[in-house]
Backbone as CSV, one residue per row, in Angstrom:
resi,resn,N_x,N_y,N_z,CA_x,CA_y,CA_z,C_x,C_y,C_z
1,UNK,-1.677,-19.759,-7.155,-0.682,-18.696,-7.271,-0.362,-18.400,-8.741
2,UNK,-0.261,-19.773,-9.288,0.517,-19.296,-10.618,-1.238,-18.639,-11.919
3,UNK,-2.176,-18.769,-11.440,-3.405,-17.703,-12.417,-3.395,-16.709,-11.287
4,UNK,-2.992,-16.707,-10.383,-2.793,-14.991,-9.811,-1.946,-14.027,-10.798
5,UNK,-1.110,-14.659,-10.752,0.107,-14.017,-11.454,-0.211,-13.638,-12.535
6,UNK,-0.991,-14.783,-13.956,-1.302,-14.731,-15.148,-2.312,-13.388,-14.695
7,UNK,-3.529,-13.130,-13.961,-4.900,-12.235,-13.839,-3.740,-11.245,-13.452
8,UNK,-2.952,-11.250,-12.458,-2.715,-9.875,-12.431,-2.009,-8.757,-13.856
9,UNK,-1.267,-9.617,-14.320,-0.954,-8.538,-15.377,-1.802,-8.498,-16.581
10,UNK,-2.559,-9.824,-17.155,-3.373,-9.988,-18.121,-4.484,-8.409,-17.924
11,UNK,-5.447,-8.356,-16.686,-6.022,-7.583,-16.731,-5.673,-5.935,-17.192
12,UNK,-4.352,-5.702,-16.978,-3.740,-4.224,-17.256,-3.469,-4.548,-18.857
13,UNK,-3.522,-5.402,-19.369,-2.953,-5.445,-20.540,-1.728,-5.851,-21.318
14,UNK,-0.863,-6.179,-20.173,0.178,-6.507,-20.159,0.804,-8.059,-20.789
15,UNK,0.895,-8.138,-21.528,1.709,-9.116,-21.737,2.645,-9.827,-21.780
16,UNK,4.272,-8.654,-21.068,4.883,-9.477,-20.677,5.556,-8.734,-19.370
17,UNK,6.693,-8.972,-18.344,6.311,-8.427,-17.035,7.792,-8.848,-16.831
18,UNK,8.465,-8.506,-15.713,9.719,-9.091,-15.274,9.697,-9.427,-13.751
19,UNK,10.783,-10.172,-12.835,10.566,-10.715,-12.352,10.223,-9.582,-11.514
20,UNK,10.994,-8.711,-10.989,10.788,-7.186,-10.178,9.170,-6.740,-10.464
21,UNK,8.962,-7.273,-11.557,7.156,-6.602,-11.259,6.443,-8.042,-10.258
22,UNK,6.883,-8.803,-10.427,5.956,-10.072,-9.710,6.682,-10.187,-8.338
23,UNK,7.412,-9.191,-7.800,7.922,-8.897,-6.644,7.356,-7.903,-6.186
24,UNK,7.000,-7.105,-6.865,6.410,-5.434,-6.628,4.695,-6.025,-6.122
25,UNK,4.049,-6.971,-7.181,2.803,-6.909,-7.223,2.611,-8.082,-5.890
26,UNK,3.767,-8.875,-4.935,3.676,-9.833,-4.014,4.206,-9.578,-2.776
27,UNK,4.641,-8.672,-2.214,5.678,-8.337,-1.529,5.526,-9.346,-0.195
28,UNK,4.446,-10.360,-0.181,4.367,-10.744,0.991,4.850,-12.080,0.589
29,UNK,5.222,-12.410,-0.106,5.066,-13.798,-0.881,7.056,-14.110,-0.695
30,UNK,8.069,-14.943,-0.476,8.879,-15.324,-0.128,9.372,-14.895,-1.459
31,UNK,10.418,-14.642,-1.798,11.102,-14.857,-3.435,11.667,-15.921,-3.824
32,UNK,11.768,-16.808,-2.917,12.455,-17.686,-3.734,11.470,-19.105,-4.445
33,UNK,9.929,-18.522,-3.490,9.019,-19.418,-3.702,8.586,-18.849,-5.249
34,UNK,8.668,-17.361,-4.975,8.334,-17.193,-6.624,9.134,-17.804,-7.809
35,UNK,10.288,-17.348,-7.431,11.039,-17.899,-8.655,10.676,-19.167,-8.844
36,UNK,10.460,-20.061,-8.046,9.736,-21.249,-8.183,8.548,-21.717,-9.172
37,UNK,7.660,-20.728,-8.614,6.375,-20.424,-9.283,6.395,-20.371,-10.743
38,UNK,7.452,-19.133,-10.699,7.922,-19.023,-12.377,8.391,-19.755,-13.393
39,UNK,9.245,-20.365,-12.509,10.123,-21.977,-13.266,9.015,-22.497,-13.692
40,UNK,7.977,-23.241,-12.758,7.279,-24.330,-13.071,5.972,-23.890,-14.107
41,UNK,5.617,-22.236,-14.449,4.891,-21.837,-15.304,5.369,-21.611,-16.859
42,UNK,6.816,-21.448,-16.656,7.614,-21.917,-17.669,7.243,-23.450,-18.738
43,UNK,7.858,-24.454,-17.104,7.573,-25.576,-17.144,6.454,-26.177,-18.257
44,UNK,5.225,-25.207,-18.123,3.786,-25.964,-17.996,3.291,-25.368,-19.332
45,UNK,4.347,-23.919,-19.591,3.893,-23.442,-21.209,3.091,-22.273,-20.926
46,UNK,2.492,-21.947,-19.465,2.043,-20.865,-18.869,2.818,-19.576,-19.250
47,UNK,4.234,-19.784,-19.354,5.047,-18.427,-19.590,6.185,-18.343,-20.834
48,UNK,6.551,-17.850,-21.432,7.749,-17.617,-21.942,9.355,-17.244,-21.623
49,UNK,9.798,-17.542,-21.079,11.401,-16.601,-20.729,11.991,-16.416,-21.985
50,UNK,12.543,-15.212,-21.299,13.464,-14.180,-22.069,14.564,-14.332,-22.009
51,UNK,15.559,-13.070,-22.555,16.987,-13.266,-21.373,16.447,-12.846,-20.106
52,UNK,17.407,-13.088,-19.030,17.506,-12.860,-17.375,15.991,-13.254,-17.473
53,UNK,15.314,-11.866,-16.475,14.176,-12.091,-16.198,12.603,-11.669,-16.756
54,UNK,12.771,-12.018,-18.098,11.766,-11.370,-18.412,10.889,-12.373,-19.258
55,UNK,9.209,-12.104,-18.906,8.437,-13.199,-19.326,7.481,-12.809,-20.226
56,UNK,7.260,-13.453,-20.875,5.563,-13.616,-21.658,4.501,-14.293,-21.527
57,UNK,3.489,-14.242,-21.194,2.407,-14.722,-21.270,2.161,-15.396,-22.375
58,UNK,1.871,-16.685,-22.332,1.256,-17.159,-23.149,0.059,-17.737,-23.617
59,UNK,-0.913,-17.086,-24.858,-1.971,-17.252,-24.606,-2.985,-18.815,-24.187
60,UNK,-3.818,-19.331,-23.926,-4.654,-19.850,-23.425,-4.591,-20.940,-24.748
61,UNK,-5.062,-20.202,-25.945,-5.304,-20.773,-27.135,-4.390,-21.034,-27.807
62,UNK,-3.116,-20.660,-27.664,-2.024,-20.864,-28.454,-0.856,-22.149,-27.840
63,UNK,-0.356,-22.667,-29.053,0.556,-23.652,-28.543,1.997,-23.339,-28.055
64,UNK,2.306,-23.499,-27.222,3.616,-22.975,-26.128,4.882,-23.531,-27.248
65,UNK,4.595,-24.812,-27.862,5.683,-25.167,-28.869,5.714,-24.035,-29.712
66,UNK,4.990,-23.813,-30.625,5.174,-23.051,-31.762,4.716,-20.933,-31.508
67,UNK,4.314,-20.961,-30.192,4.042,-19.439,-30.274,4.768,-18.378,-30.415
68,UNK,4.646,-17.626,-31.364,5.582,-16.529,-30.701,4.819,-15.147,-30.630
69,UNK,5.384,-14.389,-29.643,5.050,-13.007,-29.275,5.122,-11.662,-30.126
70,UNK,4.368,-10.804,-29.917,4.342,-9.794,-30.905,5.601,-9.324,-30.268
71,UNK,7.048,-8.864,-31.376,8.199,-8.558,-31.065,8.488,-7.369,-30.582
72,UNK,7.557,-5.910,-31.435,7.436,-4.613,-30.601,7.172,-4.538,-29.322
73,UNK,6.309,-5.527,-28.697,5.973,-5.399,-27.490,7.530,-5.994,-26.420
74,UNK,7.662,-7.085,-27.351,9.066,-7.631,-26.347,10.148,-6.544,-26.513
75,UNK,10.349,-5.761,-27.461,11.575,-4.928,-27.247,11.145,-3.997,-26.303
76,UNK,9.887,-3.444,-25.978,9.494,-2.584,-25.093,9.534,-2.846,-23.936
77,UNK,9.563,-4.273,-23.487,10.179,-4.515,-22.070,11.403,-5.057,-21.965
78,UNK,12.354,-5.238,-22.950,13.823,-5.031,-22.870,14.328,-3.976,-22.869
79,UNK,13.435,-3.170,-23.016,14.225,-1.321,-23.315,13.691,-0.835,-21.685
80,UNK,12.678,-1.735,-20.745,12.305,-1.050,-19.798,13.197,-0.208,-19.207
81,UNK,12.816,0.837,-18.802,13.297,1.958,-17.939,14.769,2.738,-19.211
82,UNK,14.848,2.570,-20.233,15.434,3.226,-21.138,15.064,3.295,-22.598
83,UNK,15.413,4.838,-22.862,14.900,5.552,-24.239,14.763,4.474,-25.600
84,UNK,13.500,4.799,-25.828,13.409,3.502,-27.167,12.556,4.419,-28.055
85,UNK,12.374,4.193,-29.285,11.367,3.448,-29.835,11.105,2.761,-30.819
86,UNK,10.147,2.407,-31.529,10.405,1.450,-32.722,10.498,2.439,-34.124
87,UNK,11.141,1.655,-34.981,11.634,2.900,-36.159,11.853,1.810,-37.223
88,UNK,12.025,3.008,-37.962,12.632,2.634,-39.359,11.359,1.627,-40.373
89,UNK,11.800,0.293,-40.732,11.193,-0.516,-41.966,10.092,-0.945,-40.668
90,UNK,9.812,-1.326,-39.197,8.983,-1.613,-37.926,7.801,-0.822,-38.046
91,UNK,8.370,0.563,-38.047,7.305,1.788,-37.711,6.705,2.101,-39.227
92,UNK,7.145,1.829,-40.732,6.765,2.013,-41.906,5.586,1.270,-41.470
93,UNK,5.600,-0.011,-40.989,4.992,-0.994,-41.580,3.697,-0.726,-40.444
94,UNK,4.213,-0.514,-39.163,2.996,-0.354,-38.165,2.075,1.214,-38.854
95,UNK,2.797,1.758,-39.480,1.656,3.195,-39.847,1.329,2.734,-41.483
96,UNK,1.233,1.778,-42.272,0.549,1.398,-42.868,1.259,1.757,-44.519
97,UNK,2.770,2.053,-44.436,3.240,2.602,-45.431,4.404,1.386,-46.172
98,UNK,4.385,0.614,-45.401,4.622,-0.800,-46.162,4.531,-2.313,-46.059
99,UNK,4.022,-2.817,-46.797,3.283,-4.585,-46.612,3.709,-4.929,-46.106
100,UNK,5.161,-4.935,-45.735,5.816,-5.921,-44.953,6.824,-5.883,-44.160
101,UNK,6.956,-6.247,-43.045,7.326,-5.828,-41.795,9.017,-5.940,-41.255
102,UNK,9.093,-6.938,-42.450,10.778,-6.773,-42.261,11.402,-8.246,-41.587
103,UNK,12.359,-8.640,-41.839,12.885,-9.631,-40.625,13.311,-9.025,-39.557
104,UNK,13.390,-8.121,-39.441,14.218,-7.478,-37.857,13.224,-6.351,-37.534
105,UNK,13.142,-6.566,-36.087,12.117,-5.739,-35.426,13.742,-3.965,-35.110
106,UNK,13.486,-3.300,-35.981,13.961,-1.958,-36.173,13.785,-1.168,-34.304
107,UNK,14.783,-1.324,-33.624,14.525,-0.543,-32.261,15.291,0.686,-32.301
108,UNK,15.352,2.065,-32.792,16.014,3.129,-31.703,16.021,3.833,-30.649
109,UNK,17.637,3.199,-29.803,17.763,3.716,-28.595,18.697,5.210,-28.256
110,UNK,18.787,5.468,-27.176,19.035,6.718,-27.142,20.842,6.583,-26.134
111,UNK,20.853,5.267,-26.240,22.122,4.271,-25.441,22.477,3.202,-26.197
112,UNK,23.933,3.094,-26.291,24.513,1.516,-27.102,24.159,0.683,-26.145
113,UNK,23.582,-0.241,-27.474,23.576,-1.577,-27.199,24.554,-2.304,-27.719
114,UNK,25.456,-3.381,-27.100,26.027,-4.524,-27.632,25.575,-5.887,-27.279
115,UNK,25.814,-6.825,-27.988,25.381,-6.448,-29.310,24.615,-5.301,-30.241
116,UNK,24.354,-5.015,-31.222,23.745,-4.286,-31.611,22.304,-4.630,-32.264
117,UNK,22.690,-6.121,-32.312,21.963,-7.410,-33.310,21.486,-8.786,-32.593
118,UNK,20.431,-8.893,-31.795,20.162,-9.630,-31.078,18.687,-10.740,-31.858
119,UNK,19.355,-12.578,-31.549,17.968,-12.673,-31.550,18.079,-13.625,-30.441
120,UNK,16.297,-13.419,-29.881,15.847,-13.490,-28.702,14.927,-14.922,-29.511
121,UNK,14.385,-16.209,-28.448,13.767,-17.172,-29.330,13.501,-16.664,-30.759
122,UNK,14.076,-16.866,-31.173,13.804,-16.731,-32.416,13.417,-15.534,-33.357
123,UNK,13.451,-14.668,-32.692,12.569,-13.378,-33.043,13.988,-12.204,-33.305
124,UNK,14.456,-11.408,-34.068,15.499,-10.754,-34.330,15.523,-9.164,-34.273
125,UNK,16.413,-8.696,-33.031,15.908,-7.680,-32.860,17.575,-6.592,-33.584
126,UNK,17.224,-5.198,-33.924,17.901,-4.457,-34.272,18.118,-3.499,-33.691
127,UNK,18.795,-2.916,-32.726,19.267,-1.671,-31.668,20.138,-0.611,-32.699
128,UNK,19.584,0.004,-33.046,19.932,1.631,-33.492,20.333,2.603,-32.638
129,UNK,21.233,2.770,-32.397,21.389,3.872,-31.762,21.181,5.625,-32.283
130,UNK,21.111,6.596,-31.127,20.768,7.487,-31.975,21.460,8.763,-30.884
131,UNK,22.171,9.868,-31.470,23.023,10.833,-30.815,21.280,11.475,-29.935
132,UNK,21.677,12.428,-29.188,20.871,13.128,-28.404,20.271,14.096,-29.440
133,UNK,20.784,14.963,-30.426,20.314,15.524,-31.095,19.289,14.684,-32.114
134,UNK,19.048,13.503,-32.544,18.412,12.821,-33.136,17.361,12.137,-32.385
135,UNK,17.434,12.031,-31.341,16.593,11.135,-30.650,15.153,11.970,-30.241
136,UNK,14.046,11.659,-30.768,12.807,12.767,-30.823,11.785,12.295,-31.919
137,UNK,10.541,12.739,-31.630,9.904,12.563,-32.285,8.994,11.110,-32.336
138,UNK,8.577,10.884,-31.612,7.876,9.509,-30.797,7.022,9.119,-30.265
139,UNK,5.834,8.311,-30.257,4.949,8.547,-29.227,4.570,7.304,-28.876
140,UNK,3.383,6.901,-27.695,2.578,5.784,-27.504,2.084,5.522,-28.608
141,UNK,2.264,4.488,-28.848,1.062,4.027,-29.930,0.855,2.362,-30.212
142,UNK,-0.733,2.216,-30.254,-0.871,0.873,-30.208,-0.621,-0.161,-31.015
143,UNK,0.535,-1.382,-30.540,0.993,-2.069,-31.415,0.288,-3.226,-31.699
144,UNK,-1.062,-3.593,-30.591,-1.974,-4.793,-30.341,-3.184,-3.848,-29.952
145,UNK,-3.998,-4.905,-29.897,-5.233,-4.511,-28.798,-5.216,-4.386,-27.502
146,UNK,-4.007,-5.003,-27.367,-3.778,-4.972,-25.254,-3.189,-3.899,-25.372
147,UNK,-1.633,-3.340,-26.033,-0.310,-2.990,-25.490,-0.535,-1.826,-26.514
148,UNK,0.009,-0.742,-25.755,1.096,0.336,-26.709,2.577,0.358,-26.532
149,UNK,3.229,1.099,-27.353,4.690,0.880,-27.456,5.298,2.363,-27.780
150,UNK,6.596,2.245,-27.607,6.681,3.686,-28.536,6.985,3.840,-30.135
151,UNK,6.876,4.902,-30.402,6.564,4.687,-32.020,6.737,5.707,-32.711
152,UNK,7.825,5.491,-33.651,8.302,7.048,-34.215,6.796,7.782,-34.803
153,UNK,6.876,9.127,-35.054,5.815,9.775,-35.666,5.593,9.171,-37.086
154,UNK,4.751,9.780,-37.595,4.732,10.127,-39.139,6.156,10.220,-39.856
155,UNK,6.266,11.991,-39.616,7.237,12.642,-40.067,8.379,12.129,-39.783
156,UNK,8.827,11.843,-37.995,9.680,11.285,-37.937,10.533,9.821,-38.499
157,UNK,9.376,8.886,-38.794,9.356,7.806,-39.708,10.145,8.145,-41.130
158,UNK,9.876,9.062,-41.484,10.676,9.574,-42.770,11.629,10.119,-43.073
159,UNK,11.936,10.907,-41.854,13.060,11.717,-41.719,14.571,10.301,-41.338
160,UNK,13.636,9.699,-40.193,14.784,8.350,-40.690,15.153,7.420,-41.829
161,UNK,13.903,7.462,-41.944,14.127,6.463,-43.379,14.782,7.159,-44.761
162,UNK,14.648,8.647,-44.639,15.465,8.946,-45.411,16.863,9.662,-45.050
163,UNK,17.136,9.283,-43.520,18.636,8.984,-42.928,19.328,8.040,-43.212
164,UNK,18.504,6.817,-43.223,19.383,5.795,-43.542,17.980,4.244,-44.124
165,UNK,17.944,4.547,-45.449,17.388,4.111,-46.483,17.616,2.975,-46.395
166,UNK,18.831,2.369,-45.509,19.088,1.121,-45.988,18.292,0.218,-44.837
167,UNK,17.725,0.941,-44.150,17.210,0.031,-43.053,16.023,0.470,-43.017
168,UNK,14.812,0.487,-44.290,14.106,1.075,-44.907,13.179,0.233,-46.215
169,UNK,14.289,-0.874,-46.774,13.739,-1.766,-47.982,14.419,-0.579,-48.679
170,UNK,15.523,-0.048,-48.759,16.017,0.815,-49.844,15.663,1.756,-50.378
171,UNK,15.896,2.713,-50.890,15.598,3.707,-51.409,13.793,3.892,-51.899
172,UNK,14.017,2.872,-52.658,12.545,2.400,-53.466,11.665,2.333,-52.803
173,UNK,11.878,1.649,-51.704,10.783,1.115,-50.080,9.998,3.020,-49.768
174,UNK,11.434,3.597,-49.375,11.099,5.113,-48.846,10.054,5.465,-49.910
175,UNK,10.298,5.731,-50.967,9.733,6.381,-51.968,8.693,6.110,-52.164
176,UNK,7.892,5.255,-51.829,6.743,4.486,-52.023,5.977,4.799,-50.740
177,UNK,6.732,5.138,-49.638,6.024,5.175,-48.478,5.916,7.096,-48.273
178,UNK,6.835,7.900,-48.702,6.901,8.881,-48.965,5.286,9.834,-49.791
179,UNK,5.633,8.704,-50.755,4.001,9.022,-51.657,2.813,8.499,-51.519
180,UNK,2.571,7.364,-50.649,1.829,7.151,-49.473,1.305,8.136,-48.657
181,UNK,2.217,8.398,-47.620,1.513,9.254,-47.048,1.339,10.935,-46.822
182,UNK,1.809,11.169,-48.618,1.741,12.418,-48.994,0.351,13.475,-48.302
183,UNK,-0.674,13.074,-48.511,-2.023,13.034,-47.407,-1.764,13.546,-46.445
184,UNK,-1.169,12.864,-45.229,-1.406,12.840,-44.395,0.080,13.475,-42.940
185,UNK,0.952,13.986,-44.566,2.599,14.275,-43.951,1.939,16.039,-43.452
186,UNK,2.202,16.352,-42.103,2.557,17.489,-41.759,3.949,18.482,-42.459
187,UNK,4.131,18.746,-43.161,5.343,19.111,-43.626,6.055,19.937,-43.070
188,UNK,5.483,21.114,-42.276,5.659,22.208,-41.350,6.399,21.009,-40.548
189,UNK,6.118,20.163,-39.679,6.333,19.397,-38.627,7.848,18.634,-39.479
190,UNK,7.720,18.011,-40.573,8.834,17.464,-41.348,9.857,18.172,-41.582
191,UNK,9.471,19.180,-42.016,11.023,20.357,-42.159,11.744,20.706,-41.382
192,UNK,10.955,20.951,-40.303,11.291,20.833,-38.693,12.276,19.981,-38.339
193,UNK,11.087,18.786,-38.892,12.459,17.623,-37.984,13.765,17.127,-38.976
194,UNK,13.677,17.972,-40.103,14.988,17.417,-41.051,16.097,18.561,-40.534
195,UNK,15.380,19.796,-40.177,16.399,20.567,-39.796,17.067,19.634,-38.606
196,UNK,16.286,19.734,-37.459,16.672,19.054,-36.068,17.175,17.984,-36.422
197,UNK,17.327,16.954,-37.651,18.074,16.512,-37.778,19.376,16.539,-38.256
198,UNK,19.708,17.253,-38.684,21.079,17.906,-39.627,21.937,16.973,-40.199
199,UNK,21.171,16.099,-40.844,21.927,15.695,-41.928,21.491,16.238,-43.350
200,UNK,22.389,16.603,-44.228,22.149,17.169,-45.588,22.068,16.321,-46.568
201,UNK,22.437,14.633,-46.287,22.019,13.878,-47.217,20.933,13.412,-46.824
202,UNK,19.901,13.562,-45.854,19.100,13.024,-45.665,17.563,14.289,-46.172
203,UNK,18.460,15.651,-46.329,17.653,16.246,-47.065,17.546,16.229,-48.544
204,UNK,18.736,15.810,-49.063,18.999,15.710,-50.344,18.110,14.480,-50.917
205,UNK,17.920,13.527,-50.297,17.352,12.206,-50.617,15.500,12.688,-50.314
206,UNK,14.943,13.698,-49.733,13.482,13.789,-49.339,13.717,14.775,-50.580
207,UNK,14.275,16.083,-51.056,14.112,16.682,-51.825,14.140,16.027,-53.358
208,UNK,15.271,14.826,-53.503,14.807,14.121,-54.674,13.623,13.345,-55.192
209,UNK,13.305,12.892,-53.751,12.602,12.239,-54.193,10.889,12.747,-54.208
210,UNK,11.147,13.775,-53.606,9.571,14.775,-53.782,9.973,15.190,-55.517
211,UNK,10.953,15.427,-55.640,10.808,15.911,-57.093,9.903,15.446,-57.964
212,UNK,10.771,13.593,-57.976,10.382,12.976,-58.815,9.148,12.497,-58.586
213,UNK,8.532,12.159,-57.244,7.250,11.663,-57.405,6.362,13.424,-57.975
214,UNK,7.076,14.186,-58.283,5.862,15.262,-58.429,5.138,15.666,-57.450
215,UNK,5.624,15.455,-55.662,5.100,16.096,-54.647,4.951,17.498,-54.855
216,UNK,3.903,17.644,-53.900,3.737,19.597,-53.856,5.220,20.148,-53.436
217,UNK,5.564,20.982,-53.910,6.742,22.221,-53.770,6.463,23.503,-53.553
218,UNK,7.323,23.998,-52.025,6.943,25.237,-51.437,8.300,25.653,-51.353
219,UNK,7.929,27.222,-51.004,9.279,27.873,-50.604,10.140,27.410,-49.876
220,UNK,9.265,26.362,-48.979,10.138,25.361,-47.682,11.235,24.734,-48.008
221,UNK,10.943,23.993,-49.635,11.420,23.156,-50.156,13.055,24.002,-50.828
222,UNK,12.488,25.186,-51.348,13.663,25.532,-51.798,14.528,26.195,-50.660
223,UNK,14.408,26.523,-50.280,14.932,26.958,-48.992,15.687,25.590,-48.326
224,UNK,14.902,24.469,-48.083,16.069,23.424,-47.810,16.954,22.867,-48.691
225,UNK,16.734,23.504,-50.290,17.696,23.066,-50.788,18.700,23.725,-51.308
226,UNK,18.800,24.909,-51.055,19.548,25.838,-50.295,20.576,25.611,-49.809
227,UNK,19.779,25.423,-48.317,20.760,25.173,-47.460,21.392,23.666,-47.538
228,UNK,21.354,22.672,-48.657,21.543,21.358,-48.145,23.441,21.179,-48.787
229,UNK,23.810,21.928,-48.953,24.935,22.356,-49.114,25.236,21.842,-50.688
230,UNK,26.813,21.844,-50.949,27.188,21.099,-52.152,27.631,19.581,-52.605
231,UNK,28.156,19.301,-51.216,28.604,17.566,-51.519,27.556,16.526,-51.934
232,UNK,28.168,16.049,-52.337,27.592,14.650,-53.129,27.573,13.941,-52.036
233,UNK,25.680,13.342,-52.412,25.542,12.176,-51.304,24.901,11.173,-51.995
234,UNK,24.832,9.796,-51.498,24.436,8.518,-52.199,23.021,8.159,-52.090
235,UNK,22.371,8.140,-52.826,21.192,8.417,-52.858,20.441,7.265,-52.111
236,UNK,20.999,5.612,-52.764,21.068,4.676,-51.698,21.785,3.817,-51.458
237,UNK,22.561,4.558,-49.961,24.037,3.737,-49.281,24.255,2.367,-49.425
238,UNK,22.382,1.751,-49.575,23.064,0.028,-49.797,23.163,-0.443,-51.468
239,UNK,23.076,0.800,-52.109,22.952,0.222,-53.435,24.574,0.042,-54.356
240,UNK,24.695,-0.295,-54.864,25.955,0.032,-56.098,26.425,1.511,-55.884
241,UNK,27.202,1.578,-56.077,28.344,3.701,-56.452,28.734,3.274,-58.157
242,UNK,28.153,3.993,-58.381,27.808,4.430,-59.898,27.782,6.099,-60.278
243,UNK,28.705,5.931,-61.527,28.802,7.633,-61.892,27.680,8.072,-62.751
């Protein structure tokens, strides 16, 4: 029973599953014998638990003491059946725009979480919330060779990070990842989503900092800066306020 369980989700790709799926995929099977099942695969290093009911596979080759799970994938079945995706300094790092991945796996949801700041064995997760007007811009995308997850865009990657810089590696982090993937930024698609986003310091901070790296400048550009009104905004919220 208990390499039924492992083959059935291993083969889809799945790596980790909750108890309602090993109910779904048994229906003939008693539940309380499962939960059983589960305990003792626990037991044996076969599985991981989560909070409540949610498991990981653990690989074959790896040691059950010291393993741990790719964390995008675990927030993707804690977010099951609600709006996610991965963002911010998470999604920099999964699209190749910075070395390093952060201590906190960066999640925005489209619902509060409380905590807001969770860690799960060991692994530290970050719940962002995000108004309805912000929440967009996202897709499948593969975080392993088994699993996809969701995953801010490109553009959208930037448009947050230059929402809130501080959950980003700072100002400096953006800027670096900004001129990175100068290449490969849709800008039509970016302007877009800075409008749809409507914050004006978060245009003020993409327009500075295209300045200074000497990005290309279009009518787009002046036109959003234009409209990005007159107040003073902090270029980066986690840094010093300095005149």
């Amino acid at each position: 029973m208990k390499w039924e369980i492992i083959k059935k989700f291993s083969v889809r790709g799945k790596t980790c599953f909750c108890y309602a799926d090993v109910l779904a995929e048994f229906p003939d099977k008693d539940r309380s014998h499962l939960s059983k099942v589960l305990s003792s695969m626990v037991n044996m290093g076969m599985l991981m638990k989560f909070n409540r009911d949610l498991y990981c596979i653990i690989p074959l080759s790896a040691d059950p003491e010291t393993y741990t799970p790719d964390s995008r994938l675990v927030a993707k079945h804690i977010m099951k059946g609600k709006g996610y995706y991965i963002a911010y300094s998470s999604a920099l790092y999964l699209l190749g725009l910075s070395g390093q991945p952060g201590a906190w796996t960066m999640v925005a949801t489209d619902c509060q979480r409380q905590p807001s700041k969770k860690n799960i064995k060991g692994m530290e997760f970050h719940f962002i919330h995000h108004t309805y007007n912000r929440f967009f811009g996202f897709q499948e995308t593969w975080v392993s060779q088994q699993e996809q997850a969701m995953v801010s865009d490109l553009e959208k990657t930037i448009v947050d990070a230059v929402s809130k810089p501080q959950l980003c590696g700072g100002i400096v982090g953006v800027g670096k990842a900004i001129y990175r993937s100068k290449e490969r930024t849709d800008l039509q698609k970016l302007f877009y989503y800075l409008a749809r986003n409507g914050s004006h310091a978060a245009k003020k901070r993409y327009l500075f900092l295209s300045d200074i790296l000497e990005l290309e400048w279009t009518s787009e550009h002046d036109r959003m800066l234009d409209d990005s009104g007159v107040s003073i905004s902090l270029l980066d919220p986690a840094g010093p306020v300095q005149a």
